[in-house]
C-alpha positions in Angstrom: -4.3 60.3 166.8 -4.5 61.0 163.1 -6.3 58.4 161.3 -5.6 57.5 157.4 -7.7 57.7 154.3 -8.5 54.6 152.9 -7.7 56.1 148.8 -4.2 57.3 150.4 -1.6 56.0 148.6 1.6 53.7 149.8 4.9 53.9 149.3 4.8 50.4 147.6 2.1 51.6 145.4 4.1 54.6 144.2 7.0 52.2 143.7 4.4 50.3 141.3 3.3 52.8 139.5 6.8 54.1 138.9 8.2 50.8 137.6 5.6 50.5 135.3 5.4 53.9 134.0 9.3 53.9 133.1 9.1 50.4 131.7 6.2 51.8 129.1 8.2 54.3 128.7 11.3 52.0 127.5 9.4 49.9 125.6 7.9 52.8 123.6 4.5 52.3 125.3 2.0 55.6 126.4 1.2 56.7 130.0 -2.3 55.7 129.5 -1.6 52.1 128.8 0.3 52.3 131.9 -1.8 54.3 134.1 -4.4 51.4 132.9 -2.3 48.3 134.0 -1.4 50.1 137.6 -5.5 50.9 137.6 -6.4 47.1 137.0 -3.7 45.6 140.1 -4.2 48.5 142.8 -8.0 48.3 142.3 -7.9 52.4 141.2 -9.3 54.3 138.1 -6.6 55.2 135.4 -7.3 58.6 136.1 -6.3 58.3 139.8 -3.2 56.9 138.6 -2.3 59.3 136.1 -3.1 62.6 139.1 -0.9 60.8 141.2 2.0 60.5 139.2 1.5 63.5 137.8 0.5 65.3 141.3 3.5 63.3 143.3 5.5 60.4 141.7 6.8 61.8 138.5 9.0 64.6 140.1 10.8 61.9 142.0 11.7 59.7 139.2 13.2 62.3 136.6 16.3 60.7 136.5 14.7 57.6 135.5 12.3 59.5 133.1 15.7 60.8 131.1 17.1 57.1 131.3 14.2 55.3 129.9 13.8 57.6 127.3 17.4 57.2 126.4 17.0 53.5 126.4 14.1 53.9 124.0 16.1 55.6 121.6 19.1 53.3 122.0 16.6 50.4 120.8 14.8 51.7 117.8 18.4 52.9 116.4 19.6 49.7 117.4 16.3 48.1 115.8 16.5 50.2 112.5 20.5 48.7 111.9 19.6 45.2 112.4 18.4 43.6 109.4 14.8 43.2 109.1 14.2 39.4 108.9 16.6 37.2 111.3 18.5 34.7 109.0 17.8 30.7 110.6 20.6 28.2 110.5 22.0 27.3 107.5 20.9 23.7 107.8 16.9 25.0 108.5 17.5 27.4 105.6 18.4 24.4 103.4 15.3 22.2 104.4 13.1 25.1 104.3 14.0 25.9 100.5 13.9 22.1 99.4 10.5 22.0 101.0 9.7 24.6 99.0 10.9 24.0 95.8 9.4 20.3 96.6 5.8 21.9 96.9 6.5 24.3 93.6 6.6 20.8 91.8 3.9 19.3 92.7 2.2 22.4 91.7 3.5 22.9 88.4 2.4 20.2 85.4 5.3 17.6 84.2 6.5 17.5 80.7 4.5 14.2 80.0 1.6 15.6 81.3 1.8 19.0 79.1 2.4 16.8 76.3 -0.8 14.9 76.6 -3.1 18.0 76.9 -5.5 18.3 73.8 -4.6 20.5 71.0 -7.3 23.2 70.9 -9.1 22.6 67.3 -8.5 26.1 65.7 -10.3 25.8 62.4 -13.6 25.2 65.3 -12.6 28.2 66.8 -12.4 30.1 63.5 -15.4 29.0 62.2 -17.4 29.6 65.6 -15.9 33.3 65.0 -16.9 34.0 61.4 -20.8 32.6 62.6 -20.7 34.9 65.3 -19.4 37.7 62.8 -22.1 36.6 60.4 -25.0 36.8 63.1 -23.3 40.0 64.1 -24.0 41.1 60.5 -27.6 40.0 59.7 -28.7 41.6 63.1 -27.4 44.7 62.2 -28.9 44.8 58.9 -32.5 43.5 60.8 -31.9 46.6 63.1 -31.5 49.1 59.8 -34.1 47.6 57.8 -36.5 47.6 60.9 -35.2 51.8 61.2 -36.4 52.2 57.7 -39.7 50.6 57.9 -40.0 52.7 61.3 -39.4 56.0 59.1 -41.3 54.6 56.6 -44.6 54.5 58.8 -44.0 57.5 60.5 -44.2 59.3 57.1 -47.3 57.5 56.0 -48.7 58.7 59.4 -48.0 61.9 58.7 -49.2 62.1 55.0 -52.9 60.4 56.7 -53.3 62.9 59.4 -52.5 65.7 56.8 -55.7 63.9 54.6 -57.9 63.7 57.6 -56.9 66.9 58.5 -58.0 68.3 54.8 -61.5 65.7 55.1 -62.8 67.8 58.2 -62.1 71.3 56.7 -64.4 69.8 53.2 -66.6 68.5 55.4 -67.3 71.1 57.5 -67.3 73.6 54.4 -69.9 71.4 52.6 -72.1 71.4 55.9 -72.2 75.5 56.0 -73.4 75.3 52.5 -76.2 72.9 53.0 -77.1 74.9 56.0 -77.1 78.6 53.6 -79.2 77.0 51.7 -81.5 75.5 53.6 -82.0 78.8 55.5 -82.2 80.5 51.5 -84.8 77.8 51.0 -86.9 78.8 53.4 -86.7 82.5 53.0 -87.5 82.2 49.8 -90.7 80.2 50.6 -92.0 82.7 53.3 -91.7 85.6 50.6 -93.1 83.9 47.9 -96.5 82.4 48.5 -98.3 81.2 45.4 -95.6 81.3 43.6 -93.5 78.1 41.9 -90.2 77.0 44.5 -87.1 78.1 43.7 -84.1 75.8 42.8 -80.7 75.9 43.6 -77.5 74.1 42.8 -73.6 74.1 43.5 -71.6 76.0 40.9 -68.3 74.4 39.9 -66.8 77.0 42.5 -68.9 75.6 45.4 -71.0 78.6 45.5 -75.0 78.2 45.6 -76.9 79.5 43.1 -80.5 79.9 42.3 -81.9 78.1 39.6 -85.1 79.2 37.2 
């Protein structure tokens, strides 16, 4: 006695997945969104679906493969020559546009009430303008006066650091003189015992010279 798995498949089952598969094919649907809807009623995985149609079913249905596909085609030819928008009733149609143009109305501003809308006061606007050109113009002559006192310092900067500059080289000048002679000074005093200090002073050229 040969006993039967409990995954085997019935003929009703196979009928099932057929019917759907055909019909997704038909409606221009895809094998796995069929294969998913046979899943989800038999209690099976897509996958086992899609091995047993492909494993069993599919070569006993190729007639009806080639038929479905031909309907398919037969409705998205059909679909592309019918017009794009179904026309309603001529009596809808009317009510519908009425309603419409009713709700453009109420939208859009009466004569009376476009007559009452103030006058915009365009000498104000002008002279709001020519203040704002005005500002515009004493800002922008701030800006380049501010520029020119900017360069202005910079220069005076410069011209100061040059003067500093020129202060430190005189001063350090007159310190190595005052040092020469201080070192002259006492030379002189070592070599000279007994005898009257000497004097020295600045020529006009900055030199030192002795004195008698």
């Amino acid at each position: 006695m040969s006993s039967t798995r409990q995954d085997a498949w019935t003929s009703d089952e196979d009928l099932l997945l057929a019917e759907v598969i055909l019909r997704n094919i038909r409606e221009g649907g895809t094998q796995l969104q069929a294969f998913e809807e046979v899943g989800r009623k038999l209690s099976r995985t897509s996958a086992a679906c899609g091995f047993r149609w492909n494993s069993h079913v599919r070569k006993q249905y190729r007639a009806g493969i080639e038929h479905a596909k031909k309907q398919r085609k037969e409705a998205k030819k059909n679909s592309r020559d019918a017009p794009k928008e179904q026309g309603l009733p001529v009596e809808e149609q009317l009510v519908s546009t009425q309603a419409e143009e009713t709700k453009l109305s109420d939208l859009l501003p009466s004569a009376q009430q476009i007559s009452t809308l103030p006058v915009p006061d365009f000498k104000a606007i002008l002279s709001y303008l020519q203040d704002l050109y005005t500002r515009a113009g004493t800002a922008e002559e701030e800006i380049q006066q501010a520029q020119a006192r900017i360069k202005a310092l910079e220069r005076e900067n410069e011209r100061l650091l040059k003067e500093l500059t020129t202060l430190e080289e005189d001063y350090q000048a007159l310190m190595a003189i005052l040092d020469r002679a201080r070192k002259m000074a006492a030379d002189k005093e070592d070599s000279s015992q007994g005898q009257h200090k000497a004097k020295f002073q600045l020529d006009k050229y900055g030199n030192l010279e002795r004195v008698e």
